[in-house]
VOBA-1610 file (N, C-alpha, C; in pm, whole numbers, padded with zeros to 5 digits, always signed):
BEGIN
Unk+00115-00074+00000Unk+00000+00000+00000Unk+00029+00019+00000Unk+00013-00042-00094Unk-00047+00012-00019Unk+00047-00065+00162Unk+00036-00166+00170Unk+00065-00244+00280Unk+00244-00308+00203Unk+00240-00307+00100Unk+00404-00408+00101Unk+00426-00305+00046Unk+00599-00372-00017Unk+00667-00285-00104Unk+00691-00435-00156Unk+00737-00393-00301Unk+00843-00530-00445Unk+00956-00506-00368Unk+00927-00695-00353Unk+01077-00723-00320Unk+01228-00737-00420Unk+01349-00666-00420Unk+01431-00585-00508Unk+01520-00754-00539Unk+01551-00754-00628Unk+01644-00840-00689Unk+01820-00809-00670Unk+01869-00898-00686Unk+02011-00835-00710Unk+02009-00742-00817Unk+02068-00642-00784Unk+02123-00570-00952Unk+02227-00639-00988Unk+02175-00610-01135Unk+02242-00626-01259Unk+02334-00549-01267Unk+02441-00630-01339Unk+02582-00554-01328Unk+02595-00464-01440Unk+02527-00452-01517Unk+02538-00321-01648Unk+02384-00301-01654Unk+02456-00166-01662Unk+02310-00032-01669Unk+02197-00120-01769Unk+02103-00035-01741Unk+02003-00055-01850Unk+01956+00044-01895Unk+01895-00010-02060Unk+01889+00102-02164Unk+01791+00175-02070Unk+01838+00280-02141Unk+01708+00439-02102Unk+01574+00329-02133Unk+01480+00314-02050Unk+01347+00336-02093Unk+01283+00404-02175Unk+01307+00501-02153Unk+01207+00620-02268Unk+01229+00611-02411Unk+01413+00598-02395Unk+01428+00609-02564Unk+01380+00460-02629Unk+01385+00370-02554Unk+01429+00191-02620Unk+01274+00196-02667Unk+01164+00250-02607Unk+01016+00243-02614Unk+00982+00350-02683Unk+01056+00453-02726Unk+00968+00571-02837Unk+00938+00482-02974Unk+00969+00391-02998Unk+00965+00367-03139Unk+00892+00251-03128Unk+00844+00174-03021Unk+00788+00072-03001Unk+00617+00099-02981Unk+00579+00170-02867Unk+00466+00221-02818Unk+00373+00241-02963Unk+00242+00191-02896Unk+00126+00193-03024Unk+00074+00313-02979Unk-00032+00399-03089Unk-00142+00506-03018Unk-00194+00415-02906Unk-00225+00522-02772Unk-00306+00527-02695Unk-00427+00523-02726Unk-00488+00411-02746Unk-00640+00400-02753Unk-00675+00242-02712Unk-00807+00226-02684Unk-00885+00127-02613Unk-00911+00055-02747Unk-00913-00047-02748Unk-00962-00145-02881Unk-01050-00279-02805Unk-01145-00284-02887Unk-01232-00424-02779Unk-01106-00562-02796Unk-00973-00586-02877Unk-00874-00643-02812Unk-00828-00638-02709Unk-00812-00528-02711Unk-00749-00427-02567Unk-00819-00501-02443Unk-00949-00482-02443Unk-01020-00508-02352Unk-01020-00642-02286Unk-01050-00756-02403Unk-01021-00902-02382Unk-00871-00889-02315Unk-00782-00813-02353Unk-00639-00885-02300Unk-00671-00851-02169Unk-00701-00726-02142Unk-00759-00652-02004Unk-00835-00769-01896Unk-00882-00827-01975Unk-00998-00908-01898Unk-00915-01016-01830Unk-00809-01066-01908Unk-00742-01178-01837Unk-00664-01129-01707Unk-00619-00966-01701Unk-00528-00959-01575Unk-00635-00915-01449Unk-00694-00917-01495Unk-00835-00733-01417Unk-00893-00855-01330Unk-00912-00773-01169Unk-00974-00838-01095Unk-00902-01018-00988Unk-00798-00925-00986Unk-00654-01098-00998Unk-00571-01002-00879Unk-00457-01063-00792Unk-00365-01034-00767Unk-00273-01108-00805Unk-00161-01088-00907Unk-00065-01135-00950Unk+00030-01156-00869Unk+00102-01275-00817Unk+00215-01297-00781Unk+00395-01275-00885Unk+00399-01158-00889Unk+00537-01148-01016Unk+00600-01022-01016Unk+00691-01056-01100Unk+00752-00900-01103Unk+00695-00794-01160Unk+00668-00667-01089Unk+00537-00590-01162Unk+00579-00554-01251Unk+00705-00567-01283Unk+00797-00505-01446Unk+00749-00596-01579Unk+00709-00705-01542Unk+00694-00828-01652Unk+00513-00812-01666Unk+00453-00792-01564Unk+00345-00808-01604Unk+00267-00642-01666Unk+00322-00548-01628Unk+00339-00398-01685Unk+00334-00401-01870Unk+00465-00511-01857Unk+00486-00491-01998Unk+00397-00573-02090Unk+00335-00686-02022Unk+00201-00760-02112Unk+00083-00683-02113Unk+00053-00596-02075Unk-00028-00517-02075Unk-00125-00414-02190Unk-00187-00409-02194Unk-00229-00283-02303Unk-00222-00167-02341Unk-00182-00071-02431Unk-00171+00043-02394Unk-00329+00099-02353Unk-00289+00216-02257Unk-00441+00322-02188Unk-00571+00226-02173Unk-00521+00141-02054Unk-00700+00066-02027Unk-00630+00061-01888Unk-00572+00196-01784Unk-00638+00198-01616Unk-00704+00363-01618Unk-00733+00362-01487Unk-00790+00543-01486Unk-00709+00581-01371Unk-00652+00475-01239Unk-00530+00512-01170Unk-00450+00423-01115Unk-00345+00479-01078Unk-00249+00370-01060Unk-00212+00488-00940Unk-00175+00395-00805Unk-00153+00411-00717Unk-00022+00313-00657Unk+00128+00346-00632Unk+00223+00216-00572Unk+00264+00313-00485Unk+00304+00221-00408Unk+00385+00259-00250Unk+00528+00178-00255Unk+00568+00218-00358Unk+00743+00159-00342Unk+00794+00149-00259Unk+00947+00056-00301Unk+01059+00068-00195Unk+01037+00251-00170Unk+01104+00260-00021Unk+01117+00410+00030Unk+01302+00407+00002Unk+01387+00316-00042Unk+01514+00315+00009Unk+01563+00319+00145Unk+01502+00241+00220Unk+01512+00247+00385Unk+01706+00153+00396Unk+01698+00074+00323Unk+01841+00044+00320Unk+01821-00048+00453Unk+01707-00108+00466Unk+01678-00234+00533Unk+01615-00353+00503Unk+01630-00457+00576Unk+01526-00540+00544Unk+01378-00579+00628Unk+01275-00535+00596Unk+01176-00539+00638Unk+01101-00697+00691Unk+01057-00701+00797Unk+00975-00825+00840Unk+00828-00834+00865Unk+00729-00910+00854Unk+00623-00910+00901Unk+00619-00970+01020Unk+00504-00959+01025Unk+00436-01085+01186Unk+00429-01182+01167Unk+00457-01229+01034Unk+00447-01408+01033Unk+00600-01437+01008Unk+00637-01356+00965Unk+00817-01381+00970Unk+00887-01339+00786Unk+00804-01370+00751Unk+00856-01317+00579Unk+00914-01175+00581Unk+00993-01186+00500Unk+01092-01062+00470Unk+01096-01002+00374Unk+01128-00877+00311Unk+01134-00803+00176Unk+01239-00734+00210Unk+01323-00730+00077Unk+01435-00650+00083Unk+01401-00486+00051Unk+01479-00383+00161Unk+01465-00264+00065Unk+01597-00203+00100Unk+01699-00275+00044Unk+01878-00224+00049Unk+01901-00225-00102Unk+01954-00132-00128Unk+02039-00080-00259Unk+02175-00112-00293Unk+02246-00211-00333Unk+02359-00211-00388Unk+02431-00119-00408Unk+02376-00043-00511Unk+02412+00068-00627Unk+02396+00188-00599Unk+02339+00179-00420Unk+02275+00330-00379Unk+02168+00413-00463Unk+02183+00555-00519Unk+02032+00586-00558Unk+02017+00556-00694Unk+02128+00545-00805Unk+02099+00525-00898Unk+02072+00382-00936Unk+02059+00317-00852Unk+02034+00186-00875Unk+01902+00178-00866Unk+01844+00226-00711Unk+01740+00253-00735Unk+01649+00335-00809Unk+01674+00430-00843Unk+01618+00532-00948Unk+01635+00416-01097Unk+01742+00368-01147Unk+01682+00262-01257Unk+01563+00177-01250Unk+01553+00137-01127Unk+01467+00010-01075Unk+01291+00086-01098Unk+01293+00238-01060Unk+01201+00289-01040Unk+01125+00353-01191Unk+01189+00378-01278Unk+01214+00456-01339Unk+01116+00352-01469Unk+01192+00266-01497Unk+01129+00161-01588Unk+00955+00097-01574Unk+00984+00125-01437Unk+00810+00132-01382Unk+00751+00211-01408Unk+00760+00375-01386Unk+00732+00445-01442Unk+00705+00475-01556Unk+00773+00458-01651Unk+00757+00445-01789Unk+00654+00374-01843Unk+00658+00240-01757Unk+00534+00152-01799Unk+00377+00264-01759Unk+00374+00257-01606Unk+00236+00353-01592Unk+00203+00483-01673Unk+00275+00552-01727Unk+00246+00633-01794Unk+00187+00541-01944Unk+00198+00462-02000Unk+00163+00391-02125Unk+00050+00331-02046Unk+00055+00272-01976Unk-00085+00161-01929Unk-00219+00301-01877Unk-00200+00449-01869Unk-00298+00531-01770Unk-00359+00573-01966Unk-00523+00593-01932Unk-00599+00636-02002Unk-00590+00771-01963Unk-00635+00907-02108Unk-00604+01022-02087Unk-00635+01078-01992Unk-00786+00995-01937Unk-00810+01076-01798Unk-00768+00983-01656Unk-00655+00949-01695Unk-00601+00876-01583Unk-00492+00938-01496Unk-00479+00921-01360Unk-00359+00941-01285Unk-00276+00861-01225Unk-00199+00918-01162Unk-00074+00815-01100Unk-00088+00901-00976Unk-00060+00817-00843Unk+00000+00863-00737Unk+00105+00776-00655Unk+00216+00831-00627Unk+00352+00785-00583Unk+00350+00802-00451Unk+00391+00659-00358Unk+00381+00720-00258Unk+00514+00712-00191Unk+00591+00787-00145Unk+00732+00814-00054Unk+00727+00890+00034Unk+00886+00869+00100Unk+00912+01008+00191Unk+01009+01026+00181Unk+01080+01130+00301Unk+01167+01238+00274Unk+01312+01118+00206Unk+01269+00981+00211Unk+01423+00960+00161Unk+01454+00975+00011Unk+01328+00981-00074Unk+01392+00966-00204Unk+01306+01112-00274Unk+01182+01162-00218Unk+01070+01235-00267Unk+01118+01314-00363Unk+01230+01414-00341Unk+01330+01512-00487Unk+01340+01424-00566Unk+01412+01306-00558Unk+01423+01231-00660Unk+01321+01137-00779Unk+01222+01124-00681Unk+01110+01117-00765Unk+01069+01199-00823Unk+01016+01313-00760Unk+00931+01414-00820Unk+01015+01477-00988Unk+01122+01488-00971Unk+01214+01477-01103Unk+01174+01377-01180Unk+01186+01273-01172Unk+01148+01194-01254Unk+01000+01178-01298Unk+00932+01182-01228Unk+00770+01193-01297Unk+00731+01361-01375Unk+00813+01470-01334Unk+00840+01576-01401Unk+00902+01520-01573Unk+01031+01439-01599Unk+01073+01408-01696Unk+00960+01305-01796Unk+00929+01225-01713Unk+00832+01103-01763Unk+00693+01164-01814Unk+00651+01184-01717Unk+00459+01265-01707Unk+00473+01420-01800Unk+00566+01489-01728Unk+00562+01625-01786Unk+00587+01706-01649Unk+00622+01786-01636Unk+00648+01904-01532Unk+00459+01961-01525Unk+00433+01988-01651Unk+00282+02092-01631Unk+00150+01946-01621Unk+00247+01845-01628Unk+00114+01754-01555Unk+00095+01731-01413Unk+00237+01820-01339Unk+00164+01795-01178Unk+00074+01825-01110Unk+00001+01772-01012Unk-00137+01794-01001Unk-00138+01862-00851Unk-00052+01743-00762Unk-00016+01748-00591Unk+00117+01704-00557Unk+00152+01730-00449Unk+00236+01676-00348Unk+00159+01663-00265Unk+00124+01545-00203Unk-00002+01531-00082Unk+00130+01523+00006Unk+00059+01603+00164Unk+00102+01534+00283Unk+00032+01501+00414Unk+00065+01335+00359Unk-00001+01310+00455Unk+00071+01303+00595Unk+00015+01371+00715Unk+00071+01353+00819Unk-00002+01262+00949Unk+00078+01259+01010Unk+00008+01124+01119Unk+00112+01163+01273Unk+00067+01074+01336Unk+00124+01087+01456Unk+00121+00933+01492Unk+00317+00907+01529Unk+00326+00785+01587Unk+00470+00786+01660Unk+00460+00694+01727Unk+00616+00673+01857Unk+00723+00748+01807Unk+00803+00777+01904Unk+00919+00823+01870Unk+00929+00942+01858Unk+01019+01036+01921Unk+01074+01141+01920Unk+01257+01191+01847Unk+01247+01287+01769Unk+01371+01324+01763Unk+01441+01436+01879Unk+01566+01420+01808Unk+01599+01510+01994Unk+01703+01611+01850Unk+01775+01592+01749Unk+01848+01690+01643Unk+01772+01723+01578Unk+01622+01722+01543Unk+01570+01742+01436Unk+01403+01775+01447Unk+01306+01807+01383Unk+01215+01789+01405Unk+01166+01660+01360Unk+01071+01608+01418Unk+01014+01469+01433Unk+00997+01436+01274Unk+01007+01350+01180Unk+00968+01306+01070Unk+00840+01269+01088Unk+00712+01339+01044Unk+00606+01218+01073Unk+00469+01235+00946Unk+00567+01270+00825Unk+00479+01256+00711Unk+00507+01181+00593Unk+00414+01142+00492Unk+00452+01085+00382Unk+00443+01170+00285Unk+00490+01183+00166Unk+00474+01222+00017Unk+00385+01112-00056Unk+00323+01211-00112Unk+00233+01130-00256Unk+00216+01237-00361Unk+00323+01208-00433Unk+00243+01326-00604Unk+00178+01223-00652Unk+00122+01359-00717Unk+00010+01300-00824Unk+00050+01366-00920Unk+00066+01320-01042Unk+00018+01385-01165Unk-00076+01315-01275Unk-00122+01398-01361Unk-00230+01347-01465Unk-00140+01333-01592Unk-00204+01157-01654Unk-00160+01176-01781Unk-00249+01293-01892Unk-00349+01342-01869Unk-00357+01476-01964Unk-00401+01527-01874Unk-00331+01661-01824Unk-00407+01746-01732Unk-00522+01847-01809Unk-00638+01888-01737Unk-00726+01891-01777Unk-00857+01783-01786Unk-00808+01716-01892Unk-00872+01578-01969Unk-00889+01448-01761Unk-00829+01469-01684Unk-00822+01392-01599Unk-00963+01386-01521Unk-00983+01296-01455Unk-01111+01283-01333Unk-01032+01349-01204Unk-01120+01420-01157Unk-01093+01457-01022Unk-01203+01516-00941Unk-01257+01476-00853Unk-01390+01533-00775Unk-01324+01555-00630Unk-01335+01704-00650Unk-01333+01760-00505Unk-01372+01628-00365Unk-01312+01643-00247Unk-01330+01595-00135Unk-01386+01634-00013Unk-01438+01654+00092Unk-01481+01766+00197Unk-01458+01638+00305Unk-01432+01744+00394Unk-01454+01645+00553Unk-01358+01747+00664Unk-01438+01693+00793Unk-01274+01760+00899Unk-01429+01892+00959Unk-01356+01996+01003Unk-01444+02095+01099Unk-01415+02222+00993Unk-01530+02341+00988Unk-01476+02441+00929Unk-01406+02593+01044Unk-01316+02622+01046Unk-01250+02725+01168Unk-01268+02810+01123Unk-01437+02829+01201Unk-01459+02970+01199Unk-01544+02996+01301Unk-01541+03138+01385Unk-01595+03120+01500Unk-01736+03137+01514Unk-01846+03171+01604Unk-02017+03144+01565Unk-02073+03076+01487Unk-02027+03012+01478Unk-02101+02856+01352Unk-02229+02814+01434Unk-02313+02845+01379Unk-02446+02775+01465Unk-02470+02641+01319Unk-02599+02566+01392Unk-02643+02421+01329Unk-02829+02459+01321Unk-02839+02436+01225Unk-02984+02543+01212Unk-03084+02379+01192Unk-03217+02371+01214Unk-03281+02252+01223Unk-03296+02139+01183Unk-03252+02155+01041Unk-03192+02030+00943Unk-03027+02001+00939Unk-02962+02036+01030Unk-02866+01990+01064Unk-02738+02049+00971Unk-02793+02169+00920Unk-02682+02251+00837Unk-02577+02366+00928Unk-02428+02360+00880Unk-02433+02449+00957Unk-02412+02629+00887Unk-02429+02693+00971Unk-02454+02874+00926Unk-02363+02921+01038Unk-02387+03096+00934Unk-02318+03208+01057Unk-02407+03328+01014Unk-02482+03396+01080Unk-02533+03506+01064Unk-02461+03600+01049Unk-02445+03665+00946Unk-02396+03769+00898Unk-02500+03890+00903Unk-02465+03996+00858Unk-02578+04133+00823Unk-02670+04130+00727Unk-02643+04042+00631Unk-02679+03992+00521Unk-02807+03846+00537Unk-02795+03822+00645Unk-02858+03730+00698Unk-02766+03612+00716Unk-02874+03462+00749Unk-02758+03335+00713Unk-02687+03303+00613Unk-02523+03304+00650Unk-02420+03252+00555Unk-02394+03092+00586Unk-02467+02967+00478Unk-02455+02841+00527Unk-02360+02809+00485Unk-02288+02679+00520Unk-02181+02628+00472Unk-02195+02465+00455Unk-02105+02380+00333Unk-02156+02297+00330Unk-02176+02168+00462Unk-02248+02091+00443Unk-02229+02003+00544Unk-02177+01859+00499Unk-02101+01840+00443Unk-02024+01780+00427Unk-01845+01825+00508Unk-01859+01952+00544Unk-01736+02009+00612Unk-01639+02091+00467Unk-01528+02124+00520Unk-01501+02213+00427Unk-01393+02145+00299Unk-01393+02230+00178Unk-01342+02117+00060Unk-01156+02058+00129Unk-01134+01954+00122Unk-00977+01919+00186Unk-00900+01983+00080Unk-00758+02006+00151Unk-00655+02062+00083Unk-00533+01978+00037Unk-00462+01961+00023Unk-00365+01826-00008Unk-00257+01839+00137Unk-00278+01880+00218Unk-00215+01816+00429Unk-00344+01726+00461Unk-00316+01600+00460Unk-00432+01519+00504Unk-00368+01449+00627Unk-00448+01475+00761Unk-00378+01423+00844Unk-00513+01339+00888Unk-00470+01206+00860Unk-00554+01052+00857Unk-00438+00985+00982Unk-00482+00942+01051Unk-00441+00809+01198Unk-00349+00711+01105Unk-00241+00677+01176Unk-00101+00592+01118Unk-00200+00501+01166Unk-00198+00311+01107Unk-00296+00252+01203Unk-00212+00211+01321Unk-00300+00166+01432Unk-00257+00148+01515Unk-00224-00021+01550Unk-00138-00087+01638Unk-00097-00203+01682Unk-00203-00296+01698Unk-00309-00244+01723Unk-00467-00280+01758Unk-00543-00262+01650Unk-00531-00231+01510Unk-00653-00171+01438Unk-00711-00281+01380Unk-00845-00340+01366Unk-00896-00440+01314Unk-00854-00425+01125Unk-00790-00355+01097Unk-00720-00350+00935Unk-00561-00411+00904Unk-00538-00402+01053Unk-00410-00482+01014Unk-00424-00628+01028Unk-00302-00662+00877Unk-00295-00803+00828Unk-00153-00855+00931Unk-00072-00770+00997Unk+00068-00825+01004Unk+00151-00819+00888Unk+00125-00712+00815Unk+00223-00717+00640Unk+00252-00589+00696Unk+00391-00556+00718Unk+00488-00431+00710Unk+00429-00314+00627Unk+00417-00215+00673Unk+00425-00071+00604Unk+00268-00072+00553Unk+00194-00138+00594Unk+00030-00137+00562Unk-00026-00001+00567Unk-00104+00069+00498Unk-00137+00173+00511Unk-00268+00170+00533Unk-00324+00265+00589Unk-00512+00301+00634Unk-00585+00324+00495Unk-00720+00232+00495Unk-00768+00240+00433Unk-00820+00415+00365Unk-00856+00419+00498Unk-00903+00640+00456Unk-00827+00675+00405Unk-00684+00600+00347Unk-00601+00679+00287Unk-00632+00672+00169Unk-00667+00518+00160Unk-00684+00489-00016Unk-00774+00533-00106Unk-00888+00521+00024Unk-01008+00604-00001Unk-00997+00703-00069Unk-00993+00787+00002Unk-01019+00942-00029Unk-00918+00959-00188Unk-00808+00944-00206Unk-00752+00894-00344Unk-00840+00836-00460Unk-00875+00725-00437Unk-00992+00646-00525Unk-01096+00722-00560Unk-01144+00746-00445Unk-01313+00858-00451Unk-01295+01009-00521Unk-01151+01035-00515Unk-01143+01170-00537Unk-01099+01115-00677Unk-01022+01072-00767Unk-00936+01032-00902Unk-01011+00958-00982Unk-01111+00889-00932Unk-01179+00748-01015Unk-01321+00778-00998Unk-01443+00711-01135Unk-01572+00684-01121Unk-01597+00519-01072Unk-01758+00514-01030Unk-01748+00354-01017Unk-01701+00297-01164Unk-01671+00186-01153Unk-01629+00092-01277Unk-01492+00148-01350Unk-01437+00210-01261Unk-01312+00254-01362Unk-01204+00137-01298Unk-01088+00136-01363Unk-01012+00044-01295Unk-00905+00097-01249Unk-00877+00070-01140Unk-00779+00102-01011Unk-00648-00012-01008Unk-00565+00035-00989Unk-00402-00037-01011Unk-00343-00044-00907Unk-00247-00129-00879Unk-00156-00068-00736Unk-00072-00199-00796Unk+00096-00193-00818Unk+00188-00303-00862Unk+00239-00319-00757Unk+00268-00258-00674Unk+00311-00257-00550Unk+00233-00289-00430Unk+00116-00395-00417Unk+00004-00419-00380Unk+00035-00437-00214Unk+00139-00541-00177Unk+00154-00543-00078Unk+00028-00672+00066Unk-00041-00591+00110Unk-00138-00700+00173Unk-00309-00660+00113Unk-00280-00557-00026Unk-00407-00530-00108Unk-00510-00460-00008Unk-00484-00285+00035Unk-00564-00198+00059Unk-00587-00161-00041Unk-00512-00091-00171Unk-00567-00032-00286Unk-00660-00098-00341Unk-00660-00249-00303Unk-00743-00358-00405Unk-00871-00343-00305Unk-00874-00343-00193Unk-00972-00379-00117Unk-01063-00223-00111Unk-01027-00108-00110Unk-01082-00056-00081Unk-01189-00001-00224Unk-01092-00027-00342Unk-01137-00065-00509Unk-01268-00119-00484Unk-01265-00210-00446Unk-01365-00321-00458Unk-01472-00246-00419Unk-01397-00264-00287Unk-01619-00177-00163Unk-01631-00054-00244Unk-01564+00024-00308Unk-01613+00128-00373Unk-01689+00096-00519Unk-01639+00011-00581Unk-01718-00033-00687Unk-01646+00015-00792Unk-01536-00019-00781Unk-01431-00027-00887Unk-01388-00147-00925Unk-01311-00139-01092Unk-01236-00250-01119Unk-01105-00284-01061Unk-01014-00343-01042Unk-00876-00340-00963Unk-00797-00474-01028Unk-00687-00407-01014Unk-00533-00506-01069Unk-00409-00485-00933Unk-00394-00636-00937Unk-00277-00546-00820Unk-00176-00689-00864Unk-00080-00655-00760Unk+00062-00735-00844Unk+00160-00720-00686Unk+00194-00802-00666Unk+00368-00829-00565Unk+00431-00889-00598Unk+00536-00920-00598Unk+00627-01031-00593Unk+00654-01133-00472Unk+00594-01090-00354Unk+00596-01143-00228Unk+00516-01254-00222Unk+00494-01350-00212Unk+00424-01484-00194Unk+00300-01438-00061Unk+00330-01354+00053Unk+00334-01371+00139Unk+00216-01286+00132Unk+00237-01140+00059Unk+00181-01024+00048Unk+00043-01094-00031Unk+00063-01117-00130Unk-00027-01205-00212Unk-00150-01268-00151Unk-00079-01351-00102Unk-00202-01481+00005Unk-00245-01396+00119Unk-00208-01304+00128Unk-00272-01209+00235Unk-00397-01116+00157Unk-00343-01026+00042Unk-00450-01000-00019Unk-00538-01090-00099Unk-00523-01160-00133Unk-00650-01266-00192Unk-00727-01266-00075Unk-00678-01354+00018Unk-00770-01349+00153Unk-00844-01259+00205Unk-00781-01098+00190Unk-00871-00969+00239Unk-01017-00977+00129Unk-00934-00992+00007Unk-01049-00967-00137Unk-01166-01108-00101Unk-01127-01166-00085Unk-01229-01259-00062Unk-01399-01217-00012Unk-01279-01207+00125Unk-01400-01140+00235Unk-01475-01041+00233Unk-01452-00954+00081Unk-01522-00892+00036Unk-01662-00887-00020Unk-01774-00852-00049Unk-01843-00876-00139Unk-01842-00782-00212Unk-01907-00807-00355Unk-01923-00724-00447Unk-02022-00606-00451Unk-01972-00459-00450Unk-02127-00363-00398Unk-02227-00421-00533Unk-02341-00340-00485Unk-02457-00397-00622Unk-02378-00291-00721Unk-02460-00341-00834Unk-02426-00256-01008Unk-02511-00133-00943Unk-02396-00063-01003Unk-02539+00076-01063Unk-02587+00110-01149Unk-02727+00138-01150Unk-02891+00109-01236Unk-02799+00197-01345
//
């Protein structure tokens, strides 16, 4: 998450070609073909156990509306769960190793996103410059949309520094403009005399008379401060780096219609997939983790399907 990160391979001892250039001459128009769709049909609705690089590239061109991964962060550790499985996130090659590793992925999501599709990346302060460059080179600089931050509160104090206690997520659109995006609201509005008038709206009397405001709360801004989960939260699987569903949420609901299809290669214990689902989306997700996998199948299970809409 959404919940894992792809587990990293040894690097390869010689570079690899540029992405961008090896694929300018390869790439078909961006368009949907009812082929398209059939190939679509065989991955859609699956969590793939594989390398999300291999299954990226069987893919179609422009048939998702978002793609959402929570990569390696470059923590330059190795990560454990509660059942004991491990994922690597140490770099050989330091950043340019990783920045290759990342980069080729990238390349792919930009070919697999329909015009009104987005991407959101999720990191922090260890690599975030370095991304945001690169989806500037890849996407476009004038396709950025956000830098979300999300902030949270959890253990630990710094004593040199101020406390680290947020994530990065850009977003950008493959055609800005052309993209889906529906405003969000929630949280309190700060302002003082707010009365709640009989139908449960709230107002402020002005001179002018009542000034209402919506009740849904006021539109969110991209500082979203959503609860880290907790040791106790009935959402945790025991899969490392799991993220809160309200996170995925509000992403999905805000970027996507029902029936669009939702991505995450970096699936992990499948929040992006799960929360896809109850919303009434299509979803693809992908790990390489055995572990991550059989964890999300199991969440998706226990799902049911919302009804169609009329």
């Amino acid at each position: 998450m959404p919940s894992g990160k792809q587990q990293i391979t040894t690097p390869q001892s010689s570079h690899p070609t540029d992405p961008i250039s090896s694929q300018a001459s390869s790439q078909r128009p961006s368009s949907e073909t009812d082929n398209d769709r059939c190939v679509l049909d065989d991955f859609e609705g699956r969590v793939h156990c594989d390398d999300n690089l291999l299954l990226m590239r069987e893919l179609p061109d422009a048939v998702l509306n978002l793609v959402y991964i929570d990569p390696p962060f470059m923590t330059n550790s190795v990560r454990q769960s509660s059942h004991g499985a491990t994922y690597e996130d140490r770099w050989s090659g330091g950043i340019e190793h990783y920045k290759r590793f990342l980069r080729e992925r990238l390349v792919q999501i930009h070919r697999l996103l329909r015009t009104d599709g987005t991407i959101h990346v999720h990191i922090d302060h260890r690599v975030a410059h370095h991304v945001r460059l690169m989806l500037d080179e890849i996407f476009g600089a004038k396709q950025f949309l956000n830098e979300i931050i999300w902030s949270y509160r959890t253990g630990g104090v710094a004593s040199r520094w101020f406390s680290r206690k947020h994530d990065t997520i850009l977003a950008y659109a493959k055609v800005l403009g052309e993209h889906t995006f529906h405003p969000q609201r929630g949280g309190t509005y700060r302002t003082d005399g707010l009365n709640i008038d009989e139908t449960g709206r709230p107002f402020k009397n002005t001179t002018k008379g009542r000034l209402y405001f919506h009740a849904d709360g006021p539109t969110l801004t991209d500082v979203w401060d959503i609860p880290f989960l907790s040791t106790v939260s009935r959402e945790r699987t025991g899969y490392p780096t799991q993220k809160p569903e309200a996170l995925l949420q509000r992403i999905i609901l805000a970027g996507t219609n029902a029936g669009d299809v939702v991505a995450d290669f970096f699936c992990g214990s499948g929040t992006t997939l799960a929360v896809a689902k109850r919303t009434g989306r299509k979803w693809l997700g992908c790990d390489c983790n055995s572990e991550a996998v059989a964890i999300a199948r199991e969440r998706l299970a226990r799902i049911e399907n919302p009804p169609e809409s009329p």
